[in-house]
N, C-alpha and C positions, 0 to 999 in steps of 0.2 A: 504494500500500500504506500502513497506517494502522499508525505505532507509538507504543507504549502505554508511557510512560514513568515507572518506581519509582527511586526514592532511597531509598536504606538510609543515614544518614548515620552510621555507626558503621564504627570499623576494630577489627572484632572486638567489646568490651567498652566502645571508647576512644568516645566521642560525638564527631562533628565534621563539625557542620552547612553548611561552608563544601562538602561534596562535590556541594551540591545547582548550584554551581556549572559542573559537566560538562552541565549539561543546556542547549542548546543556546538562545537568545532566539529566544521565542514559541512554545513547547513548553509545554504545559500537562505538570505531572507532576504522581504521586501519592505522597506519605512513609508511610514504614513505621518509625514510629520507638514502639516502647512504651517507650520510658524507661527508666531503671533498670535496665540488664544489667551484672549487679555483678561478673560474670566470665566467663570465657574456658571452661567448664564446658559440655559437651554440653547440657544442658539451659537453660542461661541463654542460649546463645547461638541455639538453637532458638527464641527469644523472635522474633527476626527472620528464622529461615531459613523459619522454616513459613509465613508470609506469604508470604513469595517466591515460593513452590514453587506456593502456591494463586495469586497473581499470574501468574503466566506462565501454568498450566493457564489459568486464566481470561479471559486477553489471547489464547491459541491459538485455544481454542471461539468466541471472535467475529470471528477472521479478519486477529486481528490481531498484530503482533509485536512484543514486549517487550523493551523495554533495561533492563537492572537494572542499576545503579550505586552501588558498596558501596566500604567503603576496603579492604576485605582480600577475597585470592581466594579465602577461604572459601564466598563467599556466593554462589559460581557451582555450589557443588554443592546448593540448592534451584531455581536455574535450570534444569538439568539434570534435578532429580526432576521439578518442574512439566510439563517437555515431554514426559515417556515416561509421566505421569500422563496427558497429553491423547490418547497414540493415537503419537507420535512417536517413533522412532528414529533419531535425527542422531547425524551423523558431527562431534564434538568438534576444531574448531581452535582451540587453545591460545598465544594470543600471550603471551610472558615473557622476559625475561631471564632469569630464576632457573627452575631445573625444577619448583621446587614437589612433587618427586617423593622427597620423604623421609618415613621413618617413624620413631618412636621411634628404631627401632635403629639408624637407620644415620644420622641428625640428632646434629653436634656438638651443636648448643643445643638440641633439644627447642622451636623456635618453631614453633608450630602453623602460621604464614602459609607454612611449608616444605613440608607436606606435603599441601593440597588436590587436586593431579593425582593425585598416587598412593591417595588416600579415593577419586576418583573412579573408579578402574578396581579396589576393591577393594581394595589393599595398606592394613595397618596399622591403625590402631584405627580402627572405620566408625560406630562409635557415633551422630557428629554428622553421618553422611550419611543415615543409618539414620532419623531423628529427624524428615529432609523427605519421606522414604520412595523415595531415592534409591535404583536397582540400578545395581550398578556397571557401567558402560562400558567393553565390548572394546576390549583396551589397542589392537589394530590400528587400531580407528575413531577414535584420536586421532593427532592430529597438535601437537607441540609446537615451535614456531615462533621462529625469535630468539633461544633460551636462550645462554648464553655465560657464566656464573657460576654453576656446580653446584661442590657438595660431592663430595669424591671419593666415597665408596659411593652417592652418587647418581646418579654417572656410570655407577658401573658396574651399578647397579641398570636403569637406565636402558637401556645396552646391551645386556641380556641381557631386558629386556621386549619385546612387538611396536610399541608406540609409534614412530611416526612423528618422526621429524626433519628440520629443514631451517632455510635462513636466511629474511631476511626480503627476499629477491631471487627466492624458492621461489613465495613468497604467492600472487602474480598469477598463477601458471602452473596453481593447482590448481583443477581439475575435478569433484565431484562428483556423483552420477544419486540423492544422498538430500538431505534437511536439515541443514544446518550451523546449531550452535550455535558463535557465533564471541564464543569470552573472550579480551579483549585485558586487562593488566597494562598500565598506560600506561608502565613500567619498561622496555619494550621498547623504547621510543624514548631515546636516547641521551642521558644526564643530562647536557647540555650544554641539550636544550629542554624537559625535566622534570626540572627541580633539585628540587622540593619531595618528594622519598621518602624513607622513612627506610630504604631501602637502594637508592642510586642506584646505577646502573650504565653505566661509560663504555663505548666502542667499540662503542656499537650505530649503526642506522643513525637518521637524522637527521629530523624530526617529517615534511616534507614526503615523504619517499622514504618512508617509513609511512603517508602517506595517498595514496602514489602504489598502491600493492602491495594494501591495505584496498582501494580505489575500486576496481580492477578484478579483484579476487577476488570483490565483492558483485555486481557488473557479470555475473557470468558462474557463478554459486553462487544457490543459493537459503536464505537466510540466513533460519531458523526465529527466533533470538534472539540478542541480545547483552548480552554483561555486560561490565562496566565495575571494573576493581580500582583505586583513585584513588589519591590522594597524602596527604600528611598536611598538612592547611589551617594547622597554625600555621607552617607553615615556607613555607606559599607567599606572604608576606608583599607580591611584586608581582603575585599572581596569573597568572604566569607559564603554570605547566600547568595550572592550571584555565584558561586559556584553551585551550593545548595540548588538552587531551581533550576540549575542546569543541568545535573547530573539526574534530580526528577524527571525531566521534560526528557533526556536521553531514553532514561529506563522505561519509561511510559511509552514512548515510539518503536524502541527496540521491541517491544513486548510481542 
């Protein structure tokens, strides 16, 4: 199978071309960078989602599978339009520590990187999903994977959604008879082997038990596409997880 490799090097508005790092040696890739995205604003940040979304349709139609690699898990909801643009209806597995499953209203801070799963299935301002010409996703056809740092009304938003939960010992076990778009947050893996996030997360499980549970979900799933949520390049100063998400995205391709 032939994958077709994008780098978004932007976390959201912020430029940081060190992302293009996750892509694995001898990987030819292609950049989606128009410059100049002066804010965080549906429309400016549509500057890169609309690429992606024609990226991945375009990578489907020749047979082939796209990994999209951005610093924020915004940029998994034009992954997500691109494939149900091509013909596709996959079942969404969501790797995170954080649920990402906040809205306005129920977000202490109001940071946009909180609330992409819940844009995804619908909930809360859709504006910037709307833009890649994304339809929301049947919250039962996701599965949210790893989380362990939610906000309280996210939790309980959370429980009273059909969204799927489970740890990351679940991974390997699951089965599906459609296509998996598989979004991993490299945050999933325990900031002891991805220090460089600006919101690291302790007591998850550990880089290689991550690409034990990845290897034989791909092993046994039919994986339409993957996106990649990276780290923030000025802090990974020994390039630590940019190796980390490298040597995942290898062993997930090789599978």
């Amino acid at each position: 199978m032939t994958y077709r490799w994008l780098v978004t090097p932007y976390f959201f508005d912020d430029h940081d071309p060190a992302l293009k790092a996750a892509v694995p040696v001898n990987h030819i890739f292609h950049q989606n960078d128009p410059g100049d995205v002066r804010d965080r604003s549906p429309g400016q940040l549509a500057r890169t989602h609309v690429p992606i979304a024609a990226f991945v349709t375009q990578s489907v139609q020749r047979g082939e599978i796209p990994v999209s690699i951005a610093g924020d898990c915004g940029a998994s909801l034009p992954v997500m339009a691109g494939l149900q643009q091509s013909g596709l209806d996959p079942v969404l597995v969501w790797l995170d520590a954080h649920g990402d499953f906040n809205t306005i209203e129920t977000s202490p801070s109001g940071f946009l990187g909180g609330m992409p799963l819940a844009m995804m299935v619908g909930r809360g301002d859709l504006t910037l999903a709307r833009m890649s010409g994304l339809v929301p996703v049947d919250e039962a056809s996701v599965w949210l994977i790893g989380a362990r740092d939610l906000d309280p009304a996210e939790e309980t938003a959370l429980a009273m959604s059909q969204v799927n939960r489970g740890d990351m010992e679940a991974l390997g076990g699951l089965r599906f008879d459609r296509p998996i778009h598989l979004h991993i947050d490299n945050d999933v893996i325990d900031a002891r082997d991805v220090p460089a996030n600006n919101y690291p997360v302790t007591g998850g499980p550990g880089l290689s038990d991550v690409i034990e549970q990845c290897v034989e979900f791909a092993n046994h799933n039919r994986i339409c596409a993957i996106s990649l949520s990276g780290w923030n390049g000025r802090l990974d100063g020994d390039g630590k997880t940019a190796r980390a998400c490298a040597k995942l995205l290898r062993a997930i391709v090789d599978a």
